[in-house]
C-alpha positions in Angstrom: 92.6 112.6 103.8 93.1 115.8 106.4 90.7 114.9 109.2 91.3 118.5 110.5 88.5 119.0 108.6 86.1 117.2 109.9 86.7 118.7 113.5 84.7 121.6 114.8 87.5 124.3 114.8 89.0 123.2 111.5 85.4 123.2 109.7 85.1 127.1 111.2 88.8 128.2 110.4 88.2 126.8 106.8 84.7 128.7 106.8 86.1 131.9 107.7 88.9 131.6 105.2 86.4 130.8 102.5 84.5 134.3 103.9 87.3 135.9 104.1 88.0 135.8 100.6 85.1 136.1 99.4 84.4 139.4 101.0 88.0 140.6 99.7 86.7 138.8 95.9 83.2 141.2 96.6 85.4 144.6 97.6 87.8 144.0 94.4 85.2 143.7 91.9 82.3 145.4 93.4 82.7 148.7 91.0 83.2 147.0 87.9 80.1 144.8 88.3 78.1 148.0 89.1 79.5 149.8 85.9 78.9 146.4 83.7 75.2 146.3 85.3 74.3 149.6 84.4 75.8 149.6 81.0 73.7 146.7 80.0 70.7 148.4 81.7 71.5 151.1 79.5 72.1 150.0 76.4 68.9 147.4 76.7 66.6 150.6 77.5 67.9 152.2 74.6 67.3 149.5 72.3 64.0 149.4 74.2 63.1 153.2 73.3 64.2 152.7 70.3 61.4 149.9 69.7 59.1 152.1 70.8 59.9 155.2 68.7 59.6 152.6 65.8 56.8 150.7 66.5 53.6 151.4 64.2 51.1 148.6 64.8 49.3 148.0 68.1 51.2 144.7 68.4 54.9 146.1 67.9 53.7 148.6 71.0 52.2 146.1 73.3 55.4 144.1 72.9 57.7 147.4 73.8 55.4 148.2 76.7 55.8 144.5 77.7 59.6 144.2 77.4 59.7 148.1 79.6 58.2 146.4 82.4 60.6 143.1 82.1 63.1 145.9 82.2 62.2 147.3 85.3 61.3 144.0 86.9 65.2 143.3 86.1 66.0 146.4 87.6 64.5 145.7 90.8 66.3 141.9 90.9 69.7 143.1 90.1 69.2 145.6 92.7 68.1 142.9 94.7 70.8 140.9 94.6 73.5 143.6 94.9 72.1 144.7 97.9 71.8 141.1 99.6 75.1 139.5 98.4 77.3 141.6 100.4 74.7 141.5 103.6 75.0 137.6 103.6 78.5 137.6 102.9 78.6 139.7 106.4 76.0 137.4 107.9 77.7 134.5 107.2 81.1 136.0 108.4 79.2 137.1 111.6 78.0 133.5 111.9 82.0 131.9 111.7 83.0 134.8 114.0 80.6 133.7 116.8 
């Protein structure tokens, strides 16, 4: 068992090592999840205008309506969350550093 962990310095040196590569994990892959991200948003509001070009009964273009506001509601979440990660990722560095 390393006790070094369990002392102050050792849990803050393994904390910022853990940050550390996480923020270098974040900088490596941040383009590709953007590009994967907005593929799917764009293939999903295709298949969503397509649904809507199609629909004939009042039903079928409720449910299109309904799934164009999930898709925006998504939107908004995924921004969300690619905003934040990265601004607690530096928070939480800022936190070890100090």
């Amino acid at each position: 068992m390393n006790f070094n962990l369990l002392t102050e310095t050792g849990l803050d040196s393994n904390l910022a090592e853990i940050v550390a590569k996480l923020q270098s994990l974040m900088d490596s892959f941040w383009v590709y999840i953007v590009i994967a991200l907005a593929a799917v948003v764009v293939i999903w509001g295709a298949y969503i205008g397509i649904k809507i070009a199609i629909a004939h009964r009042n039903e079928e273009k409720i449910n299109a309506k309904d799934m164009v506001k999930q898709l925006i509601i998504g939107i908004v979440i995924i921004f969300v969350v690619a905003m934040g990660a990265p601004l607690l990722i530096n928070g939480l560095s800022a936190w070890v550093g100090a």
